[in-house]
Predicted model as a PDB file, atoms N, CA, C, CB and O in Angstrom, pLDDT in the B-factor column:
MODEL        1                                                                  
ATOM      1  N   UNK A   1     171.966-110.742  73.122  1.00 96.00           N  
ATOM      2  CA  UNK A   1     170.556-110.866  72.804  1.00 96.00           C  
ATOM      3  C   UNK A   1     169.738-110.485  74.026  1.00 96.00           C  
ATOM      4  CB  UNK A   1     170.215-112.299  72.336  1.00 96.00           C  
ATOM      5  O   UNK A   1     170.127-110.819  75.145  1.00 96.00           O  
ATOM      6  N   UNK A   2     168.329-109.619  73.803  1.00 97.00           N  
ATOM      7  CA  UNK A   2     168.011-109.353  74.750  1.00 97.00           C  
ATOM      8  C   UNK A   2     166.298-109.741  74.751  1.00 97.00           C  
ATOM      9  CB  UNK A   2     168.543-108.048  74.949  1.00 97.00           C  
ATOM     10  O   UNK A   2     165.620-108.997  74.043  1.00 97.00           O  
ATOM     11  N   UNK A   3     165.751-110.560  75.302  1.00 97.00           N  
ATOM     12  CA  UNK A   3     164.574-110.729  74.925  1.00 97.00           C  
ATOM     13  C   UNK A   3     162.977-109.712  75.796  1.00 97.00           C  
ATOM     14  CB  UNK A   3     164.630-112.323  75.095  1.00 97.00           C  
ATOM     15  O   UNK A   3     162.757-109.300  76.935  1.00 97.00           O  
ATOM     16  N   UNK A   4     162.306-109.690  74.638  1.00 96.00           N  
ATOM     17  CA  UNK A   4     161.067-108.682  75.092  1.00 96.00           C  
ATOM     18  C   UNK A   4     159.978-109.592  74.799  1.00 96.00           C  
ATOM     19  CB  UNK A   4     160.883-107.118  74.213  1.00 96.00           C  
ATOM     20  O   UNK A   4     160.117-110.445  73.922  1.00 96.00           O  
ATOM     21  N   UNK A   5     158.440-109.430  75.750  1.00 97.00           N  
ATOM     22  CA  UNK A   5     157.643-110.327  75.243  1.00 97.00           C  
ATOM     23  C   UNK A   5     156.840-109.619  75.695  1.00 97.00           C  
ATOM     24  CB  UNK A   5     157.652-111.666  75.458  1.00 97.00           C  
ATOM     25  O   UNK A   5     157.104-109.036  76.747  1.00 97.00           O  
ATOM     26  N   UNK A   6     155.523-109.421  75.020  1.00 97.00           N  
ATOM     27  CA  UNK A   6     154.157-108.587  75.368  1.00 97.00           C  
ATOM     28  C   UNK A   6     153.429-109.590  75.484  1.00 97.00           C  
ATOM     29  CB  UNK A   6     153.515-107.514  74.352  1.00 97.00           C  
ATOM     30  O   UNK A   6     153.165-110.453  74.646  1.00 97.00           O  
ATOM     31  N   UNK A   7     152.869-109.405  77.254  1.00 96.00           N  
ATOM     32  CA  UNK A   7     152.107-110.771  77.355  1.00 96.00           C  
ATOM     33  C   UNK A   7     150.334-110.408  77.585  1.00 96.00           C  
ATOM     34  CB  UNK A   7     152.837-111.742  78.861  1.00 96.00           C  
ATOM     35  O   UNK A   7     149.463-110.990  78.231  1.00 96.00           O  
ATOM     36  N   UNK A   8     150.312-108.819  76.478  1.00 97.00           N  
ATOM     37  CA  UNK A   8     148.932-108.642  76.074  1.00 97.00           C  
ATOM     38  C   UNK A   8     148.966-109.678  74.973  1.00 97.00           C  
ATOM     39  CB  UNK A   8     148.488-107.089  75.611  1.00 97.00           C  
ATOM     40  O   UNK A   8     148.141-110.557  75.223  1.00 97.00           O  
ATOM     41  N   UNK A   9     149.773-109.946  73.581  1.00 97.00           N  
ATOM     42  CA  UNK A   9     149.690-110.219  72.837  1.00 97.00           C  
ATOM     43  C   UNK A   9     149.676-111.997  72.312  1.00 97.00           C  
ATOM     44  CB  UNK A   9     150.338-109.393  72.615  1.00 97.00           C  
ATOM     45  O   UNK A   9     149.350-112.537  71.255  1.00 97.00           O  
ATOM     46  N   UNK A  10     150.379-112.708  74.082  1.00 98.00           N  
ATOM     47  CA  UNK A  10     150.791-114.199  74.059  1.00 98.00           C  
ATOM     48  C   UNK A  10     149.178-114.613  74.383  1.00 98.00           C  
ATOM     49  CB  UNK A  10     152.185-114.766  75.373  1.00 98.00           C  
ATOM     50  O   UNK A  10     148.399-114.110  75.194  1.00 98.00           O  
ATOM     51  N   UNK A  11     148.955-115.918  73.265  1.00 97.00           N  
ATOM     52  CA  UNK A  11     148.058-116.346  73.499  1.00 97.00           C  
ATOM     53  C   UNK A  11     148.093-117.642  74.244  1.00 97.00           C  
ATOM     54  CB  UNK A  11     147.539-116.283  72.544  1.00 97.00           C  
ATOM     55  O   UNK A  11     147.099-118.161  74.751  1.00 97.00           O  
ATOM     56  N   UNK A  12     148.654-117.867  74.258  1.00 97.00           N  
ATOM     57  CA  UNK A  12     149.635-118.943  75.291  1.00 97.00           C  
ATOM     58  C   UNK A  12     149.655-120.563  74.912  1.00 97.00           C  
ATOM     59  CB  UNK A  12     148.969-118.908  76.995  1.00 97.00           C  
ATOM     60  O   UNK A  12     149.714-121.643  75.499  1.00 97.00           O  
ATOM     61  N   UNK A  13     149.563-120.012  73.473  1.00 97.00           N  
ATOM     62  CA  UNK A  13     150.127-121.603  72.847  1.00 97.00           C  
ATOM     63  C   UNK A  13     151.417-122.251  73.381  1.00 97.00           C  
ATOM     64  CB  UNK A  13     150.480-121.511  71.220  1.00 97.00           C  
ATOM     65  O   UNK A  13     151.376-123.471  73.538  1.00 97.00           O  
ATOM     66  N   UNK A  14     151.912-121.970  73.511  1.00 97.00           N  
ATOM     67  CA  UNK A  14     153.225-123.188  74.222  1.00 97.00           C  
ATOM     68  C   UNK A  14     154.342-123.390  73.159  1.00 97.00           C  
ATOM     69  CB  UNK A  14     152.529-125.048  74.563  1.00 97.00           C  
ATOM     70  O   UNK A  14     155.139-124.321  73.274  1.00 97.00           O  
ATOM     71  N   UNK A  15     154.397-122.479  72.085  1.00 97.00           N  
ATOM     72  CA  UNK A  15     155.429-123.121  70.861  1.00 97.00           C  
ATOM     73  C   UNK A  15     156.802-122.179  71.755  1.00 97.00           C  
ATOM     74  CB  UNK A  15     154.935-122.478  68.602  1.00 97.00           C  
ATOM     75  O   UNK A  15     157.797-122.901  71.690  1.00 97.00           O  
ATOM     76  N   UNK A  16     157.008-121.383  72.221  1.00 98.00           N  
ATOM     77  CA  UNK A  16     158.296-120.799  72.715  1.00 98.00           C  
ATOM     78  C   UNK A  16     158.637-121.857  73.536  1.00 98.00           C  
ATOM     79  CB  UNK A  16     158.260-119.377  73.462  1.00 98.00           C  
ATOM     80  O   UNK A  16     159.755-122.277  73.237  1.00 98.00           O  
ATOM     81  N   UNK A  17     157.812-122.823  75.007  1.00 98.00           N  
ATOM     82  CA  UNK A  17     158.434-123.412  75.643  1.00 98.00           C  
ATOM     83  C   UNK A  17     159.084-124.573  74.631  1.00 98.00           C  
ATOM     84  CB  UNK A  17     157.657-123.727  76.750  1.00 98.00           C  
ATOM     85  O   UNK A  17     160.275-124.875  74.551  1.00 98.00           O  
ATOM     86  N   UNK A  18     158.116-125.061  73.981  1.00 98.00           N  
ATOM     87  CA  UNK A  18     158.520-126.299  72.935  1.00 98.00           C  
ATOM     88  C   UNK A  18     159.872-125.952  72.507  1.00 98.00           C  
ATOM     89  CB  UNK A  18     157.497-126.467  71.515  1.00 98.00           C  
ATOM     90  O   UNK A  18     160.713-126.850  72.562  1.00 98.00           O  
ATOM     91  N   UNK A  19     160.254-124.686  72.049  1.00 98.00           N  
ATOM     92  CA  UNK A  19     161.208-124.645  71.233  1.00 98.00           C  
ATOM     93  C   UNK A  19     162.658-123.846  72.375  1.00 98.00           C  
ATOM     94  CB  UNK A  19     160.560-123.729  69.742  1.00 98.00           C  
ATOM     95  O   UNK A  19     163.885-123.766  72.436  1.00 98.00           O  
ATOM     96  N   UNK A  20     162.176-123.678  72.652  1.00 98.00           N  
ATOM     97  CA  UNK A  20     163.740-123.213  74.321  1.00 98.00           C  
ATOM     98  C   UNK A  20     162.832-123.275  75.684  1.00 98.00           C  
ATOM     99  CB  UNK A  20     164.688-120.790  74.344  1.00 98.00           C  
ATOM    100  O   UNK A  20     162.316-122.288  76.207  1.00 98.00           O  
ATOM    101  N   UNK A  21     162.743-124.525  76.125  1.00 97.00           N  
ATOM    102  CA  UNK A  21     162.224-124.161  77.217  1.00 97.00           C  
ATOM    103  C   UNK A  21     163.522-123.856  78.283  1.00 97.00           C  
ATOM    104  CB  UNK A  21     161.195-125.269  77.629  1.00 97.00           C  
ATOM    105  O   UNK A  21     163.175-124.349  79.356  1.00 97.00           O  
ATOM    106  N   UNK A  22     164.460-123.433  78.382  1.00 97.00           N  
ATOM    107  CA  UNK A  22     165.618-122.896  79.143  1.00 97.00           C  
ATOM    108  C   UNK A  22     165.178-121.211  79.396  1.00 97.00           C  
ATOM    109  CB  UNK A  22     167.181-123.136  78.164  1.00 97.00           C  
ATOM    110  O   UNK A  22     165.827-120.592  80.239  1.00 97.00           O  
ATOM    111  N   UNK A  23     164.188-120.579  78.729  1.00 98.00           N  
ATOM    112  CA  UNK A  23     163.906-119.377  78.483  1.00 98.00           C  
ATOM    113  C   UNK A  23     162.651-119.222  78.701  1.00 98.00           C  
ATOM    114  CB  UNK A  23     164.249-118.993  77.372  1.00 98.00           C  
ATOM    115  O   UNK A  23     162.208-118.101  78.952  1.00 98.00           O  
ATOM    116  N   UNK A  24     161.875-120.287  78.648  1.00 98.00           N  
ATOM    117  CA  UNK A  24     160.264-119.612  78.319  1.00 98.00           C  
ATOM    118  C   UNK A  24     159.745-120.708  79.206  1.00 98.00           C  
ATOM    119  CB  UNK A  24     159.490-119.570  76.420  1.00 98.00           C  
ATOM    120  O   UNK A  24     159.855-121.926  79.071  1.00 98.00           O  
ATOM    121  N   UNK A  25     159.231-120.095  80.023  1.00 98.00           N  
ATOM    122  CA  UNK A  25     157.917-120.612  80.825  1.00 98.00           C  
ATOM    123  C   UNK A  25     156.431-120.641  80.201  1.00 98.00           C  
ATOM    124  CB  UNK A  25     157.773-119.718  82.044  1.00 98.00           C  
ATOM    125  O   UNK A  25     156.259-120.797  78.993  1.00 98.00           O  
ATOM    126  N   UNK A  26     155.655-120.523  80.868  1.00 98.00           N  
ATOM    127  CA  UNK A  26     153.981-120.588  81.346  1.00 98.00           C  
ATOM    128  C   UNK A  26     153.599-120.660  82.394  1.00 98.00           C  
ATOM    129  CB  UNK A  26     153.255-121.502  80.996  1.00 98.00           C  
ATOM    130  O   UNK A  26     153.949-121.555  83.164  1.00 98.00           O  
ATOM    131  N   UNK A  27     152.486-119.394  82.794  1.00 97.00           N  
ATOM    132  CA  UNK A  27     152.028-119.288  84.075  1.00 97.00           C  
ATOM    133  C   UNK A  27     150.786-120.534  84.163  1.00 97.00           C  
ATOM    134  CB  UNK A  27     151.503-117.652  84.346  1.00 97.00           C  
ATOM    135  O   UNK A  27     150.068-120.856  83.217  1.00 97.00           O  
ATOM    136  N   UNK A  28     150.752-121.048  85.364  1.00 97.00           N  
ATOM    137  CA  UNK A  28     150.210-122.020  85.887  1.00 97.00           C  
ATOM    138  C   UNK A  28     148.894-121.509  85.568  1.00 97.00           C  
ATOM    139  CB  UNK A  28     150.588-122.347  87.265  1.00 97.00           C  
ATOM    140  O   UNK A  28     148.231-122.171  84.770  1.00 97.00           O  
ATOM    141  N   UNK A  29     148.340-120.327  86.103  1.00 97.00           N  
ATOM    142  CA  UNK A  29     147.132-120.157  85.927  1.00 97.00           C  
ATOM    143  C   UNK A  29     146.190-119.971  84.539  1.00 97.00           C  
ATOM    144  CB  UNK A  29     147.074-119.281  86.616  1.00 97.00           C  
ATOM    145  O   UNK A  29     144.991-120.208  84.394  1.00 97.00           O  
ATOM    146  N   UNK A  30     147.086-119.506  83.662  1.00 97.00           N  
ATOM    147  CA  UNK A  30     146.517-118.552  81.748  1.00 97.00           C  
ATOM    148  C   UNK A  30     147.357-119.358  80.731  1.00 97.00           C  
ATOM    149  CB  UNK A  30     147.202-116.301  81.410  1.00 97.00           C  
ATOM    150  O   UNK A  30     147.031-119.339  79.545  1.00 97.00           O  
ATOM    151  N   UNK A  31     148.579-120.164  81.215  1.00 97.00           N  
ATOM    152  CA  UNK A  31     149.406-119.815  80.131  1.00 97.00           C  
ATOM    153  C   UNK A  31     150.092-119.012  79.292  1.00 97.00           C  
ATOM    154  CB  UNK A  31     149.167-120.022  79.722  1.00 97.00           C  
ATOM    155  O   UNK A  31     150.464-119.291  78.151  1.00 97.00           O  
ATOM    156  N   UNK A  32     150.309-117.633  80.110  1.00 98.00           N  
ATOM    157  CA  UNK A  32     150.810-116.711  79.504  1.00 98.00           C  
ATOM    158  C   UNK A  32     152.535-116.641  79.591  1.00 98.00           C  
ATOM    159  CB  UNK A  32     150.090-115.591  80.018  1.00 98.00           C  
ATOM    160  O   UNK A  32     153.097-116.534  80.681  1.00 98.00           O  
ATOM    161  N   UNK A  33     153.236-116.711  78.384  1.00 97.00           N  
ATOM    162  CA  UNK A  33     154.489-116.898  78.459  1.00 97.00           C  
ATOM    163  C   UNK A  33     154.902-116.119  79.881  1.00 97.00           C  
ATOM    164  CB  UNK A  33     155.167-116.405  77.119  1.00 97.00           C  
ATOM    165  O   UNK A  33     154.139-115.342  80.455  1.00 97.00           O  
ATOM    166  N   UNK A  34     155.956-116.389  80.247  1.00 97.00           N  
ATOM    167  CA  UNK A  34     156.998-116.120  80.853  1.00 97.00           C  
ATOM    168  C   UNK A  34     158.706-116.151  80.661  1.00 97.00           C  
ATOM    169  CB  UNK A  34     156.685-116.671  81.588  1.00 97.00           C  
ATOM    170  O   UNK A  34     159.186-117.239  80.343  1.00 97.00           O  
ATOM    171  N   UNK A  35     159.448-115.217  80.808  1.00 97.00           N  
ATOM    172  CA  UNK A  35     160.672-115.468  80.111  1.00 97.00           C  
ATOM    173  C   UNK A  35     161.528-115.174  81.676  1.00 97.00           C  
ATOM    174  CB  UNK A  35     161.013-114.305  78.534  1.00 97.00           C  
ATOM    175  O   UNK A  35     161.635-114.283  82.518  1.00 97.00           O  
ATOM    176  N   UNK A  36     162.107-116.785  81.362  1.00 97.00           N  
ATOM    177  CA  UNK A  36     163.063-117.157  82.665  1.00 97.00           C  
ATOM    178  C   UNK A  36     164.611-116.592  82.589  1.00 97.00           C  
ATOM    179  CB  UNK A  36     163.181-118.891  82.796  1.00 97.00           C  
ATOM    180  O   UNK A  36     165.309-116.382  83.581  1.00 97.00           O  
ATOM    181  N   UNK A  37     164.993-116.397  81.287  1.00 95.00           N  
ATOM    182  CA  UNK A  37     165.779-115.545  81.245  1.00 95.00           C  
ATOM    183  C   UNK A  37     166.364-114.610  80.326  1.00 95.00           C  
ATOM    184  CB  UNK A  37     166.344-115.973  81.581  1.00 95.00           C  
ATOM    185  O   UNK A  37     167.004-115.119  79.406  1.00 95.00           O  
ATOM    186  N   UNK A  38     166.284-113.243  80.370  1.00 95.00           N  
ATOM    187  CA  UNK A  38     165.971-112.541  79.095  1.00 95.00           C  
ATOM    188  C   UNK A  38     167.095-112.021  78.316  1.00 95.00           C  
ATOM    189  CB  UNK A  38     165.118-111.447  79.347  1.00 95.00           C  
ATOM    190  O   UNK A  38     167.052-111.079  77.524  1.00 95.00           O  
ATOM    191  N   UNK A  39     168.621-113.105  78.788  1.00 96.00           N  
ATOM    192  CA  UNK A  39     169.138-112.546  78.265  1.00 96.00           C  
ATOM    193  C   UNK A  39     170.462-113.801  78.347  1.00 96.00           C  
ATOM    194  CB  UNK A  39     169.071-111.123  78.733  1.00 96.00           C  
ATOM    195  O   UNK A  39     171.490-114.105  78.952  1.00 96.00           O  
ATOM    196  N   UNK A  40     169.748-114.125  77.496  1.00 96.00           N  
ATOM    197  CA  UNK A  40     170.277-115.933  77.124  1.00 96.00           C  
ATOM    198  C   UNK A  40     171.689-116.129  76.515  1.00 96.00           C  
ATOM    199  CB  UNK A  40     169.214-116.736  75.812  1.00 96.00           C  
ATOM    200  O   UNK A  40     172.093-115.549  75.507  1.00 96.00           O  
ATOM    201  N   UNK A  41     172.181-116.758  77.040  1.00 97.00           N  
ATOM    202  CA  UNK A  41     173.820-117.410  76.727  1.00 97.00           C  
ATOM    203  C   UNK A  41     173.520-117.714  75.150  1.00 97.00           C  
ATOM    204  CB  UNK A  41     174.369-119.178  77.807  1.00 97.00           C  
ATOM    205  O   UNK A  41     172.442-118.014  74.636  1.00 97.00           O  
ATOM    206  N   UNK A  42     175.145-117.500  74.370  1.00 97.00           N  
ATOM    207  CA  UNK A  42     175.272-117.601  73.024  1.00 97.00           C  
ATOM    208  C   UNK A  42     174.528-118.882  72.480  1.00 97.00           C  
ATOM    209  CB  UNK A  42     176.720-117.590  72.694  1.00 97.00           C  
ATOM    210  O   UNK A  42     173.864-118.791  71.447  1.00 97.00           O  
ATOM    211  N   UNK A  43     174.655-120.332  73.313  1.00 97.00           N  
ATOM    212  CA  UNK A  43     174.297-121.420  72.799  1.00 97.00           C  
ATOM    213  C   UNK A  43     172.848-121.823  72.774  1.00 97.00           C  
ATOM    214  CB  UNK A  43     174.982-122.250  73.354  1.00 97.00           C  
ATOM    215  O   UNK A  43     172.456-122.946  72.459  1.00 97.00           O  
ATOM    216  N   UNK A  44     172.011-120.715  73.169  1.00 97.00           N  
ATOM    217  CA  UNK A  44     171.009-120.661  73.424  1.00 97.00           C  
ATOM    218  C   UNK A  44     170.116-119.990  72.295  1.00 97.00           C  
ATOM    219  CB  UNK A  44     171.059-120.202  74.543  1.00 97.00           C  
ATOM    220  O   UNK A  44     168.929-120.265  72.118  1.00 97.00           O  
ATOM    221  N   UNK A  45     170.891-119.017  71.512  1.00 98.00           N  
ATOM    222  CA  UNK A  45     170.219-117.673  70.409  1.00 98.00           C  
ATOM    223  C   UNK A  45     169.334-118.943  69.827  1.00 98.00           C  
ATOM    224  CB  UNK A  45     171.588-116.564  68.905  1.00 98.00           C  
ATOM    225  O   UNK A  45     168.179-119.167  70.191  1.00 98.00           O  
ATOM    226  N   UNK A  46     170.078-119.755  68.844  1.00 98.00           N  
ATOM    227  CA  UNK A  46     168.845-119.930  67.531  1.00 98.00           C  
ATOM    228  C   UNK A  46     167.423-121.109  67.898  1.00 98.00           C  
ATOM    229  CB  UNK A  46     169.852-120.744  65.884  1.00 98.00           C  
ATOM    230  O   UNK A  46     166.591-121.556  67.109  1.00 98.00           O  
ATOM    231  N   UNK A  47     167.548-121.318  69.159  1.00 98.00           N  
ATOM    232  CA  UNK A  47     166.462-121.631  69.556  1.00 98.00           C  
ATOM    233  C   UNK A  47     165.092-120.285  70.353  1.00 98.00           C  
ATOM    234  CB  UNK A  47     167.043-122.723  70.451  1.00 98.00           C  
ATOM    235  O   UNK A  47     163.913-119.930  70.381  1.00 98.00           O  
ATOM    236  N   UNK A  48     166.331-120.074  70.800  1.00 98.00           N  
ATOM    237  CA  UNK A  48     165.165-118.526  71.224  1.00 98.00           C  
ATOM    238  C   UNK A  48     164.728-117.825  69.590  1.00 98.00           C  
ATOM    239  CB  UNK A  48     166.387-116.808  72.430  1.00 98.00           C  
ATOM    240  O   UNK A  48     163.598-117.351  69.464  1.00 98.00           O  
ATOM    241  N   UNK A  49     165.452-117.813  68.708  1.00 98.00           N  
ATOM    242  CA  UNK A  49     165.446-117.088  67.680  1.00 98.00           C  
ATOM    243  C   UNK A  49     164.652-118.059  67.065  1.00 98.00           C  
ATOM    244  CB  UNK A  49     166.714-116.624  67.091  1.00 98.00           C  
ATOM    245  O   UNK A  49     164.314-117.557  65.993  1.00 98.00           O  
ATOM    246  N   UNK A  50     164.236-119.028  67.149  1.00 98.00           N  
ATOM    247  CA  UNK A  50     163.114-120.305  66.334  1.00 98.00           C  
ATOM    248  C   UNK A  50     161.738-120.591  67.240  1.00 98.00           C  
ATOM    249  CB  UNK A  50     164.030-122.121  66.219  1.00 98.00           C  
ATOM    250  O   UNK A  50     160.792-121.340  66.993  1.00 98.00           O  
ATOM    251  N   UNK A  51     161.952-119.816  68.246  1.00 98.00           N  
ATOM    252  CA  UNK A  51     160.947-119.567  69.465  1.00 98.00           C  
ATOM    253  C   UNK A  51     160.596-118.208  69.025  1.00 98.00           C  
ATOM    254  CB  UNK A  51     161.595-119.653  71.142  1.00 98.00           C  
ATOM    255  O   UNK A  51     159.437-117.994  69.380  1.00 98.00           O  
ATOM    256  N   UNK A  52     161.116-117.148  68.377  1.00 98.00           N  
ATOM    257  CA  UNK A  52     160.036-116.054  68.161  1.00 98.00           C  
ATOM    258  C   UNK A  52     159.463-116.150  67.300  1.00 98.00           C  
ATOM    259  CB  UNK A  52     160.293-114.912  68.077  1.00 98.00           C  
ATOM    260  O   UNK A  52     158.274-115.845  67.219  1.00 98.00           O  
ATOM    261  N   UNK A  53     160.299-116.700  66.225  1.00 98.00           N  
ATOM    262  CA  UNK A  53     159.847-116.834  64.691  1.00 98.00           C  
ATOM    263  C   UNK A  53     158.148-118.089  64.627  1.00 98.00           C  
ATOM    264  CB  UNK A  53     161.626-117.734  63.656  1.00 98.00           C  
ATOM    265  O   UNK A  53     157.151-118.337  63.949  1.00 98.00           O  
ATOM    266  N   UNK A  54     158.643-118.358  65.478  1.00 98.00           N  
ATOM    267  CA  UNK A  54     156.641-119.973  65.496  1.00 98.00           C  
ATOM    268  C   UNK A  54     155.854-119.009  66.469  1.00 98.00           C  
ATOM    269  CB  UNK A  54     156.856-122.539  66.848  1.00 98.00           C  
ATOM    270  O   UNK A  54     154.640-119.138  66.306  1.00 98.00           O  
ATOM    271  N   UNK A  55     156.172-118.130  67.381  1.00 97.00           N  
ATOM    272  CA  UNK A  55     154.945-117.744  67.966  1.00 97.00           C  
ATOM    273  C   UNK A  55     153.878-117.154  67.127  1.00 97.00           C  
ATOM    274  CB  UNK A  55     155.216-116.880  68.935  1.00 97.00           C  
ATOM    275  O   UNK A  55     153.860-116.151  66.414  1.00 97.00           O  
ATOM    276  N   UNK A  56     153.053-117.995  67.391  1.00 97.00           N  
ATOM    277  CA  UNK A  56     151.694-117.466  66.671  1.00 97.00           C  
ATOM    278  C   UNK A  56     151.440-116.092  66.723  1.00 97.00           C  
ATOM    279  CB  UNK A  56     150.468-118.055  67.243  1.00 97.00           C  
ATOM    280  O   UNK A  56     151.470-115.456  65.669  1.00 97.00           O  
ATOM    281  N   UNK A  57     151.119-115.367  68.099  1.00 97.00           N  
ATOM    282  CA  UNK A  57     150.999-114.008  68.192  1.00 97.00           C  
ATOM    283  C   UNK A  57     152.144-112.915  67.975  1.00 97.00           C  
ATOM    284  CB  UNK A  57     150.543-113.873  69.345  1.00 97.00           C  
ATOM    285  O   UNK A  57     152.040-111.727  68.278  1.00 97.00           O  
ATOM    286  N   UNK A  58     153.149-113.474  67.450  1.00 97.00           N  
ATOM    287  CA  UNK A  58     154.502-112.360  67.574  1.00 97.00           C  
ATOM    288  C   UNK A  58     154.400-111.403  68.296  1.00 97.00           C  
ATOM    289  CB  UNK A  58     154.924-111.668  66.434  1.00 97.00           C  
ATOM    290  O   UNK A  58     154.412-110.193  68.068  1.00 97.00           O  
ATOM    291  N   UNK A  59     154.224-112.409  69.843  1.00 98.00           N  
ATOM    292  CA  UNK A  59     154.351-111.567  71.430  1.00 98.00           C  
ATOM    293  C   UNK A  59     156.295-111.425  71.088  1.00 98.00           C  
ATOM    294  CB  UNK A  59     153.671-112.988  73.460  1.00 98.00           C  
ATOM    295  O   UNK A  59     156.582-110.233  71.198  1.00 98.00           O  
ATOM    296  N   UNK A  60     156.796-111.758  70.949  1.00 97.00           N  
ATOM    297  CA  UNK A  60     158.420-111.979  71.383  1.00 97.00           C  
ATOM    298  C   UNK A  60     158.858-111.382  70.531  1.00 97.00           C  
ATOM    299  CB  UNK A  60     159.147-113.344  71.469  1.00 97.00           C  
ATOM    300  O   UNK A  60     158.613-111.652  69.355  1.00 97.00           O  
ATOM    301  N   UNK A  61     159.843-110.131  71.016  1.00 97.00           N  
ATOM    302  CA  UNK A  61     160.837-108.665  70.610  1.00 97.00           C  
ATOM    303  C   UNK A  61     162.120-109.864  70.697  1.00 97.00           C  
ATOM    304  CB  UNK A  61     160.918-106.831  72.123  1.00 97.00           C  
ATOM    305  O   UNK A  61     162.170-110.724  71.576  1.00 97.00           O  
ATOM    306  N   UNK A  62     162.868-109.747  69.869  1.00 98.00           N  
ATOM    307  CA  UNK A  62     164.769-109.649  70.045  1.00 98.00           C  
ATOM    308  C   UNK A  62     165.533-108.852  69.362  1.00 98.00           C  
ATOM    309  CB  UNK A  62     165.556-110.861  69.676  1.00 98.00           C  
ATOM    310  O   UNK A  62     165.601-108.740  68.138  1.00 98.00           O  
ATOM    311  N   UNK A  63     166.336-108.080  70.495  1.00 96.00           N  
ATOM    312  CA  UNK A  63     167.192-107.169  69.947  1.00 96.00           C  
ATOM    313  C   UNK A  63     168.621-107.262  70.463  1.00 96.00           C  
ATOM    314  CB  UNK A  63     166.661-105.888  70.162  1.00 96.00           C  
ATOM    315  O   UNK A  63     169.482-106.490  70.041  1.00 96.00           O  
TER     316      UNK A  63                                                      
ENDMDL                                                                          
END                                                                             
């Protein structure tokens, strides 16, 4: 899994950290996601994968 995030498009609701925060940050200053690591261990997918699916802005690519 490889994760992509357009952080024109993050409005920086916070539902990715809620839902894997092992992966998803927020910048101190905007709240604009951040992805801590983009290329997340197996036990990790269906939370990253329940973290793209709630983002409001469908900033977050997985391929």
């Amino acid at each position: 899994m490889q994760i992509a995030v357009d952080t024109d498009k993050c409005c920086a609701a916070g539902q990715c950290v809620l839902a894997a925060p092992e992966v998803f940050d927020q910048r101190d200053e905007d709240g604009i996601v951040v992805v801590l690591n983009a290329t997340p261990p197996a036990d990790q997918h269906a939370a990253v994968e329940e973290a793209a699916q709630i983002c409001p802005a469908a900033a977050i690519t997985l391929t």
